[in-house]
VEXKOLTI-84002 format. One record per atom (N, C-alpha, C): residue in one letter; residue number from 1; x, y, z; atom name. Coordinates in pm, 1 decimal. Atoms other than C-alpha are relative to their C-alpha. Layout:
BEGIN
ATOM   lumti   loza       east      north         up   lumnu
ATOM       a    NUM          X          Y          Z      CA
...
This chain:
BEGIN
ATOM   lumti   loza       east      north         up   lumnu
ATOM       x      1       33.9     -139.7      -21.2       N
ATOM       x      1    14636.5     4444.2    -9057.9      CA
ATOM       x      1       65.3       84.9     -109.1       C
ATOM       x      2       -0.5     -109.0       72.6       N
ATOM       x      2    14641.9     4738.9    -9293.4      CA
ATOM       x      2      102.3       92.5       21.1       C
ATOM       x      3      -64.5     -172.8      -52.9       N
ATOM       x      3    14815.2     5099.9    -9237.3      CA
ATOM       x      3      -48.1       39.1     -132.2       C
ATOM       x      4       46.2      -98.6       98.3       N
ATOM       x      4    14658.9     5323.3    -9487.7      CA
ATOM       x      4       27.5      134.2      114.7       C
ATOM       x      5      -74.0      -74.4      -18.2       N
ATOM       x      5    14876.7     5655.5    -9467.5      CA
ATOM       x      5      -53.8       90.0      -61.5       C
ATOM       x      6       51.7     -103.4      107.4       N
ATOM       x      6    14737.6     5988.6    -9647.4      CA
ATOM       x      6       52.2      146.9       45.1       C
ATOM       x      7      -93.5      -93.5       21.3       N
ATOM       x      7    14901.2     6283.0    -9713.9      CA
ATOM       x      7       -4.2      105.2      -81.2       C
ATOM       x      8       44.9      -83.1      176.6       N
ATOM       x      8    14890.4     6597.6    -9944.0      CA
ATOM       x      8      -80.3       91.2      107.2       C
ATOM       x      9       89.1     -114.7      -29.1       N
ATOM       x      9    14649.4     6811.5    -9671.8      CA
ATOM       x      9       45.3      109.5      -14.6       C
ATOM       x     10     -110.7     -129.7      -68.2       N
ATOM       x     10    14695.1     7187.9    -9586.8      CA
ATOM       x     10      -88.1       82.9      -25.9       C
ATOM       x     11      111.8     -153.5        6.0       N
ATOM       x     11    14538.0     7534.4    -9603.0      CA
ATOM       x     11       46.0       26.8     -145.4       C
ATOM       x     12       30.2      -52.0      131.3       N
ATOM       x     12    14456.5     7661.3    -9959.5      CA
ATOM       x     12     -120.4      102.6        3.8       C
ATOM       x     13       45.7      -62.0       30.8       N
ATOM       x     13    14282.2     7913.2   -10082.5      CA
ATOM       x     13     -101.8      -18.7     -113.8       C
ATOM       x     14       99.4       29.1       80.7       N
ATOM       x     14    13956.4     7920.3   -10248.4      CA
ATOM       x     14       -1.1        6.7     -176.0       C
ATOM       x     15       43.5       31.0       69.3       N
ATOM       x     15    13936.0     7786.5   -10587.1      CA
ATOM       x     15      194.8      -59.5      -53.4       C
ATOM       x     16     -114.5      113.1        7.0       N
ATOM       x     16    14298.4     7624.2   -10541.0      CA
ATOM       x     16        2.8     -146.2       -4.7       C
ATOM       x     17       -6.5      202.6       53.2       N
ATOM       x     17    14414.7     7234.6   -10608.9      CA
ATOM       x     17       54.1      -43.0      131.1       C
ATOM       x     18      -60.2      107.7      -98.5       N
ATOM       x     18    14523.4     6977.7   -10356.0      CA
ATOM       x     18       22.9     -147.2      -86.9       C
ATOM       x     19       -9.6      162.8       13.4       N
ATOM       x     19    14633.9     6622.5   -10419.4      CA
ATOM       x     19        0.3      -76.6      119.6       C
ATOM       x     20       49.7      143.8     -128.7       N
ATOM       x     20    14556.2     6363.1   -10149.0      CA
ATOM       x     20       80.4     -139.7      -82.0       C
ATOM       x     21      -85.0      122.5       56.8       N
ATOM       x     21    14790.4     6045.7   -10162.2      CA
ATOM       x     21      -28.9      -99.0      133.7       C
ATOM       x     22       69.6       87.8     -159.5       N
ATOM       x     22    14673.8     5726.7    -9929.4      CA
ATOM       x     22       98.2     -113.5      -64.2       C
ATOM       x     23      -89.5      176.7       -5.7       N
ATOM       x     23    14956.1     5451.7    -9902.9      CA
ATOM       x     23      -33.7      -39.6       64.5       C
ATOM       x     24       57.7      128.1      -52.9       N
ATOM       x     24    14858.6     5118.4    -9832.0      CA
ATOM       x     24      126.6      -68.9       38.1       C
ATOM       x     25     -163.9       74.3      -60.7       N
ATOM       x     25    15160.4     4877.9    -9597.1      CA
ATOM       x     25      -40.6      -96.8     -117.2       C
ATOM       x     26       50.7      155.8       26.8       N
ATOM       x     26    14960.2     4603.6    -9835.0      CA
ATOM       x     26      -22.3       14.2     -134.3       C
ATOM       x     27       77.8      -35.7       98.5       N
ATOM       x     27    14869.4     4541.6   -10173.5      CA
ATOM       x     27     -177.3       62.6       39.6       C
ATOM       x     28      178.3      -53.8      -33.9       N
ATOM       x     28    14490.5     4759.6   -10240.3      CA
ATOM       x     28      -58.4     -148.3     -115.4       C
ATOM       x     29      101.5       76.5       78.7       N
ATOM       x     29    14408.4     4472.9   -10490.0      CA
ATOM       x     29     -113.5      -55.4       23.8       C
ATOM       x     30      102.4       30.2     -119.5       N
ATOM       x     30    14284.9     4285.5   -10211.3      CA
ATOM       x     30     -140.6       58.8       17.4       C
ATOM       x     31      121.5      -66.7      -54.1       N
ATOM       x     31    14010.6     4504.2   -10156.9      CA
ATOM       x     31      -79.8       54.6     -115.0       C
ATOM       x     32      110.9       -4.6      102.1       N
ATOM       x     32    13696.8     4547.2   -10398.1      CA
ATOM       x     32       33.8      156.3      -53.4       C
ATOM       x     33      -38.8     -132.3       15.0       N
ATOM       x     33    13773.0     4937.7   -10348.8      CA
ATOM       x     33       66.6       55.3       90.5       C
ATOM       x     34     -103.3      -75.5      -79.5       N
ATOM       x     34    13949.0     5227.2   -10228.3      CA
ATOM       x     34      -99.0      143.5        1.2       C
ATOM       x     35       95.5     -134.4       27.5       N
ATOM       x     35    13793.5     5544.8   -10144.2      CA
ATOM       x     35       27.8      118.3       75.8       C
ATOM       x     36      -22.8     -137.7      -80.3       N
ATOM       x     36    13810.4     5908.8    -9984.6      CA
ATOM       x     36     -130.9       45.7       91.6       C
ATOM       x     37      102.2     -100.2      -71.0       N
ATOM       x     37    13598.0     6031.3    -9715.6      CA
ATOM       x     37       28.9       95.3       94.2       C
ATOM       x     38      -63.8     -131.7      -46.9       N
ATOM       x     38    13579.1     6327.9    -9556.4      CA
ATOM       x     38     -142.8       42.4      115.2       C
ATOM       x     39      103.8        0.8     -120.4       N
ATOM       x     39    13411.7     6439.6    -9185.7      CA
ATOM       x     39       74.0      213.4       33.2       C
ATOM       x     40       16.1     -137.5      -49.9       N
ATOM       x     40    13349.5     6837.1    -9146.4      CA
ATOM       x     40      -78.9        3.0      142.8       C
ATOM       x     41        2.7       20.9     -139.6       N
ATOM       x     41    13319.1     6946.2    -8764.0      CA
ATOM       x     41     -153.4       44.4      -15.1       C
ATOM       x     42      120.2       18.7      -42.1       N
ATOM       x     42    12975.9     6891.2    -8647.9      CA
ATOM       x     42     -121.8      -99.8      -88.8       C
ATOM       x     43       92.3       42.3      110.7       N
ATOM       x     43    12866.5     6677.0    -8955.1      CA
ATOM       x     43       77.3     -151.8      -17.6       C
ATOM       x     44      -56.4      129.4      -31.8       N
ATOM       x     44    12889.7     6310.6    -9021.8      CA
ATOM       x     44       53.7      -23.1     -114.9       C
ATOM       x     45     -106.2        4.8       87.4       N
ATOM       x     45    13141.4     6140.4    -9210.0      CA
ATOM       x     45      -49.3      -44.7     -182.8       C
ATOM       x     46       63.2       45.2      168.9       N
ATOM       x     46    13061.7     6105.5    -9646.5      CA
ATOM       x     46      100.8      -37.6      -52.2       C
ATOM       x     47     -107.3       25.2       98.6       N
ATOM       x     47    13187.1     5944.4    -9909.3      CA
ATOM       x     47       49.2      140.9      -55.6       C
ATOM       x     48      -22.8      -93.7      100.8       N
ATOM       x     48    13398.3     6162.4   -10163.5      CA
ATOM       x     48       34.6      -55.4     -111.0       C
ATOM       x     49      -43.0       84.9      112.9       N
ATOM       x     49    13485.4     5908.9   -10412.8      CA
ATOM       x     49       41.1     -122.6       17.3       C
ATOM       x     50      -93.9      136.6       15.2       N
ATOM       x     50    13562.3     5551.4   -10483.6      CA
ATOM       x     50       23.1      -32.3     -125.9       C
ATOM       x     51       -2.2       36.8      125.3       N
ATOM       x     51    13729.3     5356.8   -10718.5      CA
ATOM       x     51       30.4     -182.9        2.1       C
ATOM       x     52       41.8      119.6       14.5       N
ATOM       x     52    13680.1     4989.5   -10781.1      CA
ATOM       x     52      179.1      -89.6      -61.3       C
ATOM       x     53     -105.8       61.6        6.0       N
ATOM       x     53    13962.6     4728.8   -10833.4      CA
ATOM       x     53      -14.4       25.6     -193.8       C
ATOM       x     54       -8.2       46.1      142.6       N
ATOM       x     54    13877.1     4716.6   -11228.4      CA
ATOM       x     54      -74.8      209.0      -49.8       C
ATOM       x     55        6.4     -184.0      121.4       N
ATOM       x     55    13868.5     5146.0   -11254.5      CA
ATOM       x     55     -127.2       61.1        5.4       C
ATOM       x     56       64.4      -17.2       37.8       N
ATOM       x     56    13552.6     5183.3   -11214.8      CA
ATOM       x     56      -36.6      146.4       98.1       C
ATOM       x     57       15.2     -111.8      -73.3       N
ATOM       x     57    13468.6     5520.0   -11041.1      CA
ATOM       x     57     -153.6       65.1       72.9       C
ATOM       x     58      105.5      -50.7      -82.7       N
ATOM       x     58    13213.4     5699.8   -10810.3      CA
ATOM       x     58       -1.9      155.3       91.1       C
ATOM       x     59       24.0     -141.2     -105.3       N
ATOM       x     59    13170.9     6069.7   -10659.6      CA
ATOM       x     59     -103.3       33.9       41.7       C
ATOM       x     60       49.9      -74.7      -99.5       N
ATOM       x     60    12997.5     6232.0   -10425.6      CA
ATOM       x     60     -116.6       93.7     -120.5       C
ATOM       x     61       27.7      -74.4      117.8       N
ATOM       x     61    12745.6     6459.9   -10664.8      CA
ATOM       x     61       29.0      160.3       36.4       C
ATOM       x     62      -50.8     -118.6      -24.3       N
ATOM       x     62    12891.8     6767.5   -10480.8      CA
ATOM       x     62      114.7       31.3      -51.6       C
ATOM       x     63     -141.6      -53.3       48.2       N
ATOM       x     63    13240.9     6720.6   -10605.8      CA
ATOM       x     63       40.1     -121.1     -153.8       C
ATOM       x     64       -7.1       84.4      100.1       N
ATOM       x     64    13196.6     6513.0   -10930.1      CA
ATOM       x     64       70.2       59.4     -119.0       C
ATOM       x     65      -47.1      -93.4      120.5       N
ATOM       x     65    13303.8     6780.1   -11147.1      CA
ATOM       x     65      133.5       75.3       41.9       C
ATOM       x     66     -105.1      -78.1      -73.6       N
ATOM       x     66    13603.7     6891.6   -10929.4      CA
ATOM       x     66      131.3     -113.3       49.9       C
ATOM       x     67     -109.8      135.8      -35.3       N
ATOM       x     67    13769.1     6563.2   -10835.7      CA
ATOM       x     67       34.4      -84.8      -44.3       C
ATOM       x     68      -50.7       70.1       49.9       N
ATOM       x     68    13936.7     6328.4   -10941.5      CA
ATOM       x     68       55.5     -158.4       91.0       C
ATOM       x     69      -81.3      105.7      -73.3       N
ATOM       x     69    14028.5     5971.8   -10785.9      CA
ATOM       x     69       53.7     -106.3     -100.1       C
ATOM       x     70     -116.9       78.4       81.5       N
ATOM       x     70    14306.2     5730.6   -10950.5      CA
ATOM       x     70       44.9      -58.7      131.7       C
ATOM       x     71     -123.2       87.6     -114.5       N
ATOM       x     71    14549.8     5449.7   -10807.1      CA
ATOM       x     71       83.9      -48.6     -102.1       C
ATOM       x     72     -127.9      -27.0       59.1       N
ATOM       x     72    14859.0     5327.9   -10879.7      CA
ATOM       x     72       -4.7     -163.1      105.0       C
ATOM       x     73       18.4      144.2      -17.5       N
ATOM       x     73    14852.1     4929.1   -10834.2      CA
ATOM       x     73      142.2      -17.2       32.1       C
ATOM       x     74     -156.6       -1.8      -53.6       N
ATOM       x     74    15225.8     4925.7   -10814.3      CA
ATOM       x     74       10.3       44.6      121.3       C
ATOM       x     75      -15.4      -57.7     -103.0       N
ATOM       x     75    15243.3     5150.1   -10584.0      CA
ATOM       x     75      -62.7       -7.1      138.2       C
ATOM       x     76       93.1       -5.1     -102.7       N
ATOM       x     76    14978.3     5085.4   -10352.1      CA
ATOM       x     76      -49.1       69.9       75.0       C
ATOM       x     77       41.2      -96.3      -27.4       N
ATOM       x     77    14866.6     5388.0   -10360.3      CA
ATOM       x     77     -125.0       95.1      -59.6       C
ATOM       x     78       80.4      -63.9      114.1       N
ATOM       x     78    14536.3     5588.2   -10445.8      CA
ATOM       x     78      -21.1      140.1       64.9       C
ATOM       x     79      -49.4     -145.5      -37.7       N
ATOM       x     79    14527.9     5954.5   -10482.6      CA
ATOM       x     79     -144.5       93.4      -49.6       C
ATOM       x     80       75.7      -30.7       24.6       N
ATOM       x     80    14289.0     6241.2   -10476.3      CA
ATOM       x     80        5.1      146.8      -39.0       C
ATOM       x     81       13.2     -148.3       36.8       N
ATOM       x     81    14282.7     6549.0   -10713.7      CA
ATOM       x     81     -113.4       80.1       39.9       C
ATOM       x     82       93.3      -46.1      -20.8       N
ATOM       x     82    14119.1     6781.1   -10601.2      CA
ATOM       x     82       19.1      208.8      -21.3       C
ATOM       x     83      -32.1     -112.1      103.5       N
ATOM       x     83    14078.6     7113.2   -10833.5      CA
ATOM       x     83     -171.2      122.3       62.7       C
ATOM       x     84       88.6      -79.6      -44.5       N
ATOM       x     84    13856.6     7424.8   -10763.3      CA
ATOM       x     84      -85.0        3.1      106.5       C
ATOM       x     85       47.4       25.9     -180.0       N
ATOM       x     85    13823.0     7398.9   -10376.1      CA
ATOM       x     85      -84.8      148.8       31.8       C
ATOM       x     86      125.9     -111.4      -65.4       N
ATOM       x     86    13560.3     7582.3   -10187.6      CA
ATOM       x     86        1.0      -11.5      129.3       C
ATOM       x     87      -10.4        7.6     -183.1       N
ATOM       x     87    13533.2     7675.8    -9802.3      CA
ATOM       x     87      -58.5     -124.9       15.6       C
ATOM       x     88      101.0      112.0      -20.4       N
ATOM       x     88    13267.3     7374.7    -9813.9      CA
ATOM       x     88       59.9     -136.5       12.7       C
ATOM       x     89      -21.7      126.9       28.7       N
ATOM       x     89    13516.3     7117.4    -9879.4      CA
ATOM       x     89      106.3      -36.1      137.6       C
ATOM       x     90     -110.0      -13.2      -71.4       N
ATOM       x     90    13712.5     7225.2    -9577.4      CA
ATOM       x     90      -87.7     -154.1       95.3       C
ATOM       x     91       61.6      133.7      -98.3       N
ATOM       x     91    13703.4     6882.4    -9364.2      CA
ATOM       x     91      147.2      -58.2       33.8       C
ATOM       x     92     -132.3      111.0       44.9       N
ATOM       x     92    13978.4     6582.7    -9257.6      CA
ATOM       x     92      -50.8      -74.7     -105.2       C
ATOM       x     93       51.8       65.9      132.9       N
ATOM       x     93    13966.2     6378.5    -9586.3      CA
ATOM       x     93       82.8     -150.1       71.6       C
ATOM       x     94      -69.0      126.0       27.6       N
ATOM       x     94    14020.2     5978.0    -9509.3      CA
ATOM       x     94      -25.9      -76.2      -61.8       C
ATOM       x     95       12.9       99.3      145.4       N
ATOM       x     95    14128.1     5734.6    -9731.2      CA
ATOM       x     95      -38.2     -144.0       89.0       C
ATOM       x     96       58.8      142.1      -69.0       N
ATOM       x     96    13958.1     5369.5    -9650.0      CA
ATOM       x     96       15.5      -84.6     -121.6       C
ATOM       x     97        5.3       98.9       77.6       N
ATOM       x     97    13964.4     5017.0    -9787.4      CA
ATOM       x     97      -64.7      -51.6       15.7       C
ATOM       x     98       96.4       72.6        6.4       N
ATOM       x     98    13705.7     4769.3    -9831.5      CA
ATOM       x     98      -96.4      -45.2     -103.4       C
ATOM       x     99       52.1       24.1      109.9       N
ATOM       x     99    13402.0     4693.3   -10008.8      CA
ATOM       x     99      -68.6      184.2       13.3       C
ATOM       x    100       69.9     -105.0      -11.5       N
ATOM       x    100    13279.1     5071.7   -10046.8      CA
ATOM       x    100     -118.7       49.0      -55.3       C
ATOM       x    101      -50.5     -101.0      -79.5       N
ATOM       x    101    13097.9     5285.8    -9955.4      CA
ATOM       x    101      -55.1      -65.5      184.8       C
ATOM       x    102      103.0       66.3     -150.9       N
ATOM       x    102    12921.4     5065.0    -9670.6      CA
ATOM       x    102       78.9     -115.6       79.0       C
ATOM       x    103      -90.5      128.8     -104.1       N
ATOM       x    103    13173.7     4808.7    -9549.1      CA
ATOM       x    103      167.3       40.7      -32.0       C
ATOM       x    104      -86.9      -80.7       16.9       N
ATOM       x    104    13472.6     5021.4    -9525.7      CA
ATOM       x    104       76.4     -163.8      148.0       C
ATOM       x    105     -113.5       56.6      -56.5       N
ATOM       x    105    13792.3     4752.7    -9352.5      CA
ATOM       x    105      105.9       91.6       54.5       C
ATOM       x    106     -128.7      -15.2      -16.7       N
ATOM       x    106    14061.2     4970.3    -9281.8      CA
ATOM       x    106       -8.3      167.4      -43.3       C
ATOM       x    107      -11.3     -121.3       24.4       N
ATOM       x    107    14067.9     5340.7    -9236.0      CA
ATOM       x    107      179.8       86.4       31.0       C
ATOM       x    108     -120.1      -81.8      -19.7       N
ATOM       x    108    14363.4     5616.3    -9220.7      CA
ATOM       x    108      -36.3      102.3      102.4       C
ATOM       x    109       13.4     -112.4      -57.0       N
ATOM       x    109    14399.8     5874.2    -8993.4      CA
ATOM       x    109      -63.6      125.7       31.0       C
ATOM       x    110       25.7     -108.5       15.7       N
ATOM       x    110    14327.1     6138.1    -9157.9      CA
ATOM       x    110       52.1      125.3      -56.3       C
ATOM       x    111     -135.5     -151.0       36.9       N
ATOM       x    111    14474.9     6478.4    -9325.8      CA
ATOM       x    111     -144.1      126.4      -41.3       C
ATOM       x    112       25.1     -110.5        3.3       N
ATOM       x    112    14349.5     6826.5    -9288.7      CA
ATOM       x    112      -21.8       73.1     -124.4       C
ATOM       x    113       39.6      -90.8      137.3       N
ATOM       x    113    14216.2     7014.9    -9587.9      CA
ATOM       x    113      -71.0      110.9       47.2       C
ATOM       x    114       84.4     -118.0      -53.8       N
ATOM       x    114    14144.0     7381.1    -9489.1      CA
ATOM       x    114      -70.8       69.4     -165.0       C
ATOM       x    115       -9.1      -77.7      129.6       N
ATOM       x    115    13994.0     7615.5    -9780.8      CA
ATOM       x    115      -19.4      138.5       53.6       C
ATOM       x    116        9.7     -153.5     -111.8       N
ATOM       x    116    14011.6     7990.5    -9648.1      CA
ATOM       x    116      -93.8       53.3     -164.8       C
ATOM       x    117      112.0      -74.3       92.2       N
ATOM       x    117    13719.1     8212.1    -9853.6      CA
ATOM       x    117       76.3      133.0      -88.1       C
């Protein structure tokens, strides 16, 4: 079993930054990818980015130009910039492991990302 941990939410203000940080108890090598998704109330849950064991990257085409996802192989940790926020992005953001975006293993919790207008 897993624990993927994520961290970094909070209330911001529109066209402010966040960073999102998702520790893994485990190495992420293990797992094909790593990724961010995010579930706004009344709407179902989307990707927001993955990134592939060998770097290879993927966004959402709503926040492709605004985000950023990286990891940190040492660390076992992958993280999510996230630059010129909009009320729209307000959601919980979780980080998952697996093969993504369709066979997700091992989700987190969850962390709060408000964006006030």
């Amino acid at each position: 079993q897993v624990q993927l941990v994520e961290s970094g939410g909070g209330l911001v203000q529109a066209g402010g930054s966040l960073r999102l940080s998702c520790a893994a108890s485990a190495s992420i090598r293990r797992f094909s990818s790593m990724g961010w998704f995010r579930q706004a109330p009344a709407k179902q849950r989307e990707l927001v980015a993955s990134i592939t064991n060998f770097g290879q990257v993927n966004y959402d085409d709503s926040t492709k130009e605004r985000f950023t996802i990286s990891r940190d192989d040492t660390r076992n940790t992958v993280y999510l910039q996230m630059n010129s926020l909009k009320p729209e992005d307000t959601a919980v953001y979780y980080c998952a492991a697996g093969s993504l975006p369709n066979r997700p293993l091992y989700w987190g919790l969850g962390t709060q990302v408000t964006v006030s207008s």
